[in-house]
C-alpha positions as MATLAB code, in Angstrom:
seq = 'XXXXXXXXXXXXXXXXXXXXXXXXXXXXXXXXXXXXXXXXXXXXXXXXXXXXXXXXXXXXXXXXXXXXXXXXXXXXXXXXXXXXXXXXXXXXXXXXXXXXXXXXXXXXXXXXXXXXXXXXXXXXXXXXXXXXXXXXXXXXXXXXXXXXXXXXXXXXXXXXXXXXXXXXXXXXXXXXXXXXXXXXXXXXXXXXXXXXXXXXXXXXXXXXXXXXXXXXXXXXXXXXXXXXXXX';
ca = [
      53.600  182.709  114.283;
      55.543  184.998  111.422;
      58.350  184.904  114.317;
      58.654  181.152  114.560;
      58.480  181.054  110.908;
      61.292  183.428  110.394;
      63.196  181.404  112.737;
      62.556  178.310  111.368;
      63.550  179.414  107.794;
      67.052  181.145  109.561;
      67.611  177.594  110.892;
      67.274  176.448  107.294;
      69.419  178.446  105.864;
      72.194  178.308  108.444;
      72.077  174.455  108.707;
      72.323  174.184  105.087;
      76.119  173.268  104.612;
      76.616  175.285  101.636;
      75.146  178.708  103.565;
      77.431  177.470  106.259;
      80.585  177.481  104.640;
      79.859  180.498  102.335;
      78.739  182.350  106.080;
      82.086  180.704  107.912;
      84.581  182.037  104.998;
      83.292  185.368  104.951;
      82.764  185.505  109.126;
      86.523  183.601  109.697;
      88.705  183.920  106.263;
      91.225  182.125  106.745;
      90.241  180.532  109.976;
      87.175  178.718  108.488;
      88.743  175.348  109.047;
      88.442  176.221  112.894;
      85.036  176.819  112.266;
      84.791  173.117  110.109;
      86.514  171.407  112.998;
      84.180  172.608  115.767;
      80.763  171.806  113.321;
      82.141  167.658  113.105;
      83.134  167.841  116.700;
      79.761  169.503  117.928;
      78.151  166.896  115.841;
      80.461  164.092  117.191;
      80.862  164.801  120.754;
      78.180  166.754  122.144;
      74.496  165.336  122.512;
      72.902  168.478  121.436;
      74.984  168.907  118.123;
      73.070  165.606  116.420;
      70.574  168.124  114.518;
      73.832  169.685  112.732;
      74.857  168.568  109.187;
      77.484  165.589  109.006;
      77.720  163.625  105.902;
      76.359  167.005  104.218;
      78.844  169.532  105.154;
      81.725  166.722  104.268;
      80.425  165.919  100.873;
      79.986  169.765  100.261;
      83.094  170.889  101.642;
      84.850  168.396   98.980;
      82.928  170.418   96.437;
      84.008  173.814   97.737;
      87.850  172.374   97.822;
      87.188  171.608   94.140;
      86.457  174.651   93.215;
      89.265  176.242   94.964;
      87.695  178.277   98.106;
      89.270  175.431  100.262;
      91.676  173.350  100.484;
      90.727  169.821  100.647;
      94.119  168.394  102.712;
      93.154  171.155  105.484;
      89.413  170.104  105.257;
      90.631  166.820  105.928;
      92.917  167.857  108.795;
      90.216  169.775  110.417;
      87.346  167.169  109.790;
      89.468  164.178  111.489;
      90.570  165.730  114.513;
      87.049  167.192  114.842;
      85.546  163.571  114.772;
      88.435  161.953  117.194;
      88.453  164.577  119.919;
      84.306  164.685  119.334;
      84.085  161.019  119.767;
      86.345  161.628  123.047;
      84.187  163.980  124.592;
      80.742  161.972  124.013;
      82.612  158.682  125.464;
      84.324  160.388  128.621;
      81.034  162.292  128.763;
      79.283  159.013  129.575;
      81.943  157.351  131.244;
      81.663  159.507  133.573;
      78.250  161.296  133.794;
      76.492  157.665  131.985;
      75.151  157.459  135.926;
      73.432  160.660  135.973;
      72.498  160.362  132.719;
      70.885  157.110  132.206;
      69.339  157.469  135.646;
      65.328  157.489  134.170;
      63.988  154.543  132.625;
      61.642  157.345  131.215;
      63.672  159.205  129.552;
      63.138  159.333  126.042;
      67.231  159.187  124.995;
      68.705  158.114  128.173;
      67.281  154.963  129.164;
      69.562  152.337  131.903;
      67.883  149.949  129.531;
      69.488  151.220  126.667;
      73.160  151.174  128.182;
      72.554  147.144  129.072;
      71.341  146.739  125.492;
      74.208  148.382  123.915;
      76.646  146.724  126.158;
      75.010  143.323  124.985;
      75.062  144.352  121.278;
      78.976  145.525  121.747;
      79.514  141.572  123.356;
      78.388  140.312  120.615;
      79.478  142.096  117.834;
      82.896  143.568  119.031;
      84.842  147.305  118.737;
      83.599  147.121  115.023;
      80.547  149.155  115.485;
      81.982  151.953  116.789;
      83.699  152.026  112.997;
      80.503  151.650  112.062;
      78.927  154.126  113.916;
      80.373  156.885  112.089;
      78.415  156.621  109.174;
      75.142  156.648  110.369;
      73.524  160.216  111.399;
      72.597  160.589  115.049;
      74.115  156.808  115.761;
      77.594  158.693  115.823;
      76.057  161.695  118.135;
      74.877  159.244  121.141;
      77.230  156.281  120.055;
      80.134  157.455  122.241;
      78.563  158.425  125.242;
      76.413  155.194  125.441;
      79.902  153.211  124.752;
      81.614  155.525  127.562;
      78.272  154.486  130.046;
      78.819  150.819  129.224;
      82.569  151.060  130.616;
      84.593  150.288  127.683;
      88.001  150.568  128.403;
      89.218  153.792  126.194;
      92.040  152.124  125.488;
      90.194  149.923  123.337;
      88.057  152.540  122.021;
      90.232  154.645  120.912;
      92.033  152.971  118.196;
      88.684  151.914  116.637;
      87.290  156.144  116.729;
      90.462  156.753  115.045;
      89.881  154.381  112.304;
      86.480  155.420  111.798;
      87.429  158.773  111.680;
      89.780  157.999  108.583;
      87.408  156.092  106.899;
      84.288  158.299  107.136;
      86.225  161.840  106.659;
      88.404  161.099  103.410;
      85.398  158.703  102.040;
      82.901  162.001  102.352;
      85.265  165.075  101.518;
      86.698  163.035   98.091;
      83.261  161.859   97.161;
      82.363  165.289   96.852;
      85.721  166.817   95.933;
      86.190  163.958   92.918;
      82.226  162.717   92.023;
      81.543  166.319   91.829;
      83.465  167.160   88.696;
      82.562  163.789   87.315;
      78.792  164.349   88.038;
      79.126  167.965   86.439;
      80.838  167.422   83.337;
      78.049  163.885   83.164;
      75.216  166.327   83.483;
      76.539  169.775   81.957;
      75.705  171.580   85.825;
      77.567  173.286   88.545;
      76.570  171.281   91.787;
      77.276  174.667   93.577;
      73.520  175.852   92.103;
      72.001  172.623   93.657;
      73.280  171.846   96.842;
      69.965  171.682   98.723;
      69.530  168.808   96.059;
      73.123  167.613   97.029;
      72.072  167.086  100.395;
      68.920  165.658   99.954;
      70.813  162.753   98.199;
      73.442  162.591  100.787;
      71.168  162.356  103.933;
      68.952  159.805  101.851;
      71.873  157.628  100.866;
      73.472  157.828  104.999;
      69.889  156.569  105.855;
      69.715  153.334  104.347;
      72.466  151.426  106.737;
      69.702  152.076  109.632;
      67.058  151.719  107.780;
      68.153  148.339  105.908;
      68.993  147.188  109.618;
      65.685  147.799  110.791;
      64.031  145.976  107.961;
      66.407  142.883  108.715;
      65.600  143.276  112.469;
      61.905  143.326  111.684;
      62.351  140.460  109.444;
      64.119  138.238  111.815;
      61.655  138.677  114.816;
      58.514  137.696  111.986;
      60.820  134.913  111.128;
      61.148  133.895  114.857;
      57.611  134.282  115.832;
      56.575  132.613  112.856;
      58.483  129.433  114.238;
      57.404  129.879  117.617;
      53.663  129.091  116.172;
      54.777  125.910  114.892;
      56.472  125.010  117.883;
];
């Protein structure tokens, strides 16, 4: 039990993006933006990287680049192609393994159901959610290789990753690289003493878009049942 404890509390400390970075500039030096771009595109591209900080380690690498241990254009750099090429591997990955994969209607991720659903929802609403996508945690994990099962052309979905990619990055890095000082001079505190509070906020505020849509969801279907009885 002690074991499983100790390894649950190394977990926590090594998924906490502040630990990270402080343990990726003293392993890599220089090279820590390697180390950046391989976190987003772990995160982004492979199915088993959705437990790994996102939003977090964007909004606290902006705070490290404002206090001068990195440097926020390279951040940037590192973060986008991370994301793109990420986003690449988890489409082509279902494009085409999405057979194998979604082979199990009892599989608890990988349902065939899910891939006719998606396709559906991707009809009707267009390229705009894989924009959209981006910003909401494990959504942008299994996003791209559901898209890449349903056959998009990449052609199409390309352009759209790409313009997620700028939106999300620079929206996360300069919230943390600008709000930071603003929030610190506000409050008199050096956010670098209270990250675990940092991220707290951060994974809180990148849960409301699902968790606003599932409200409206659940709203709609009352609504619609609610007229079915009076039919």
């Amino acid at each position: 039990m002690e074991s499983i404890l100790d390894f649950l509390h190394q977990a926590r400390e090594i998924l906490n993006p502040g630990h990270l970075i402080d343990y990726m500039l003293n392993l890599l030096g220089g090279y820590v933006y390697l180390g950046l771009w391989f976190v987003v595109f772990a995160e982004t591209g492979l199915a088993v990287g959705f437990f790994l900080p996102g939003d977090s380690l964007l909004v606290v690498s902006g705070l490290f680049a404002a206090a001068g241990k990195l440097n926020v254009a390279l951040v940037m750099l590192a973060f986008f192609l991370g994301s793109v090429i990420g986003d690449s591997t988890g489409y082509w990955t279902g494009r085409v393994m999405g057979k194998t994969l979604f082979n199990r209607e009892s599989s608890w991720i990988f349902k065939p159901s899910r891939v006719e659903k998606a396709h559906a929802f991707f009809e009707k609403y267009g390229v705009k959610t894989v924009i959209l996508a981006r910003f909401i945690p494990i959504v942008r994990t299994f996003a791209p290789l559901v898209i890449g099962a349903t056959g998009m052309p990449y052609s199409r979905f390309l352009p759209y990753s790409v313009i997620g990619g700028l939106l999300w990055i620079p929206s996360m890095v300069l919230a943390g690289y600008f709000l930071g000082g603003v929030v610190e001079r506000a409050l008199s505190i050096k956010l670098e003493d209270h990250i675990e509070k940092v991220v707290i906020v951060i994974v809180a505020i990148s849960l409301l878009p699902p968790i606003i849509e599932f409200l409206r969801h659940r709203s709609g279907k009352t609504a619609d049942s609610e007229d079915g009885n009076e039919v």
